[in-house]
C-alpha positions in Angstrom: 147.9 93.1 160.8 144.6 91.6 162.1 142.2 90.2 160.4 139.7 92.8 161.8 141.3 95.8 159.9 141.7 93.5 156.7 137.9 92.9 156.8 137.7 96.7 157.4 139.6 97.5 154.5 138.1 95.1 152.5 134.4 96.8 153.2 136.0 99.9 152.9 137.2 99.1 149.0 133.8 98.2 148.2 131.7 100.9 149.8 134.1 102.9 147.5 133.5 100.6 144.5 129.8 101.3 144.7 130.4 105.1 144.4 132.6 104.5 141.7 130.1 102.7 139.9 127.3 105.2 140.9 129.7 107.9 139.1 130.4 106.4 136.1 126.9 104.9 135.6 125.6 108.5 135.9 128.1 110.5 134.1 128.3 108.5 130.8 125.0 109.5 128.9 126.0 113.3 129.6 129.6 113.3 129.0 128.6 111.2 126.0 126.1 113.5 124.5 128.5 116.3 125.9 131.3 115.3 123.5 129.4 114.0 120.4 126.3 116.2 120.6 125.8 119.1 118.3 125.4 122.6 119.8 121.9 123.9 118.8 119.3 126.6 121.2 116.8 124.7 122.5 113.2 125.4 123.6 111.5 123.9 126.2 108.1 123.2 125.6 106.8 122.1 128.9 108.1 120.0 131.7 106.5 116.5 131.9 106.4 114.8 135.3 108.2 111.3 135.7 108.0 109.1 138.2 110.0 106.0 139.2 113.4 106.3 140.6 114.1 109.9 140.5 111.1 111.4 140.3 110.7 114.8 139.4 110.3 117.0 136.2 112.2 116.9 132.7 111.6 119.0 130.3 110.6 118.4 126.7 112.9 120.5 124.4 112.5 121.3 120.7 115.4 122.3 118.7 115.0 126.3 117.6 117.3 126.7 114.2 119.6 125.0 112.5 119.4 121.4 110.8 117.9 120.1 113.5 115.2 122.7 113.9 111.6 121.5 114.6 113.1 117.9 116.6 111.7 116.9 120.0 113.2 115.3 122.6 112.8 114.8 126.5 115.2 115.3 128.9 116.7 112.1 131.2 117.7 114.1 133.6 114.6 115.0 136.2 114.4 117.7 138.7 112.3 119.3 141.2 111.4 122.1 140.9 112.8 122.1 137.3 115.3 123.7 136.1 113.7 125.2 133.2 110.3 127.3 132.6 108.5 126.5 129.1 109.0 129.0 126.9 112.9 129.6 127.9 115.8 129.1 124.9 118.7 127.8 125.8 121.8 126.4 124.8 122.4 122.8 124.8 123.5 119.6 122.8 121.9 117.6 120.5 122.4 114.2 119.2 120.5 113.5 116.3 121.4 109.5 115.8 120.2 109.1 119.3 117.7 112.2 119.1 119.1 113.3 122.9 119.5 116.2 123.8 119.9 118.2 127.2 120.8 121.9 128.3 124.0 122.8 129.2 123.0 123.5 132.8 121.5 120.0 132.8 124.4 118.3 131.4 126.7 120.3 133.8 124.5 119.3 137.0 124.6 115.3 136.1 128.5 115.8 135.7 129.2 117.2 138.5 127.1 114.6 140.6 129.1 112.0 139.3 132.5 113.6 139.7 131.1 114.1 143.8 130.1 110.3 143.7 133.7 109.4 141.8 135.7 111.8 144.7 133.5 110.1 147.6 134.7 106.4 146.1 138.1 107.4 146.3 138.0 108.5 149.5 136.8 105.0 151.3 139.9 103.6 148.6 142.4 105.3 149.4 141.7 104.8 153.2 141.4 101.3 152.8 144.8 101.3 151.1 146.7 103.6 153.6 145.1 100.8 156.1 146.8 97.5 154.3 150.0 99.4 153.3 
C-alpha cells in the first residue's frame, strides 16, 4: 500500500475524529440534563437574543407547578426563529442543582444533531479502515 492512501486514510480518521468530538461535545449537557433532570411544565417567558457562536434566540423558561414552581432558567440551546412563543407551557426537564432546564423539543433537537455529527464521524472511519485493511 502506498504511502499516498496511508496519508489518505490517516486524514480520513481525523476528519472523522473532529465529528466525533463535535457529537459528543454537543450531546452531553442534553442527554445529561435528559437523564437526571426532573420532569416539570415549563413556561416561557420571553426569548432573549444571544449572540456569539450560535447566535439566535433561547428562551427564558419558568417552572409552572410542582417543587420547583416559580424557578427561572435560560435555555443553552439558541435558535432562529425560536422554537417557542412566550406564553406557551410545555413539557421539559429541570435540574435544580444545576438550575437547567430545557423543553423536550429542545433537548430532542441538540440530540439528534449530535447523533448526525457522531453517524458523519463514522462514516470518514470506517472508510479509512476499509482503506488500510
Amino acid at each position: 500500500m502506498s504511502i499516498a492512501l496511508w496519508l489518505f486514510a490517516v486524514l480520513l480518521s481525523m476528519a472523522g475524529g473532529v465529528f466525533i468530538y463535535l457529537g459528543v461535545s454537543g450531546g452531553l449537557p442534553g442527554l445529561h440534563l435528559f437523564l437526571r433532570g426532573k420532569p416539570v411544565l415549563l413556561c416561557i417567558l420571553t426569548n432573549e437574543y444571544v449572540e456569539g457562536g450560535t447566535s439566535g434566540q433561547a428562551p427564558i423558561y419558568e417552572v409552572a407547578g410542582g417543587e420547583f414552581a416559580g424557578r427561572r432558567a435560560i435555555s443553552s440551546h439558541s435558535t432562529h426563529p425560536p422554537i417557542h412563543t412566550p406564553g406557551d407551557v410545555v413539557e421539559g426537564r429541570y435540574e435544580p442543582e444545576s438550575g437547567t432546564a430545557e423543553s423536550y423539543k429542545s433537548l430532542w433537537r441538540q440530540l439528534w444533531i449530535a447523533g448526525m455529527l457522531l453517524l458523519l464521524g463514522l462514516v470518514p472511519i470506517t472508510l479509512a479502515l476499509m482503506i488500510v485493511f
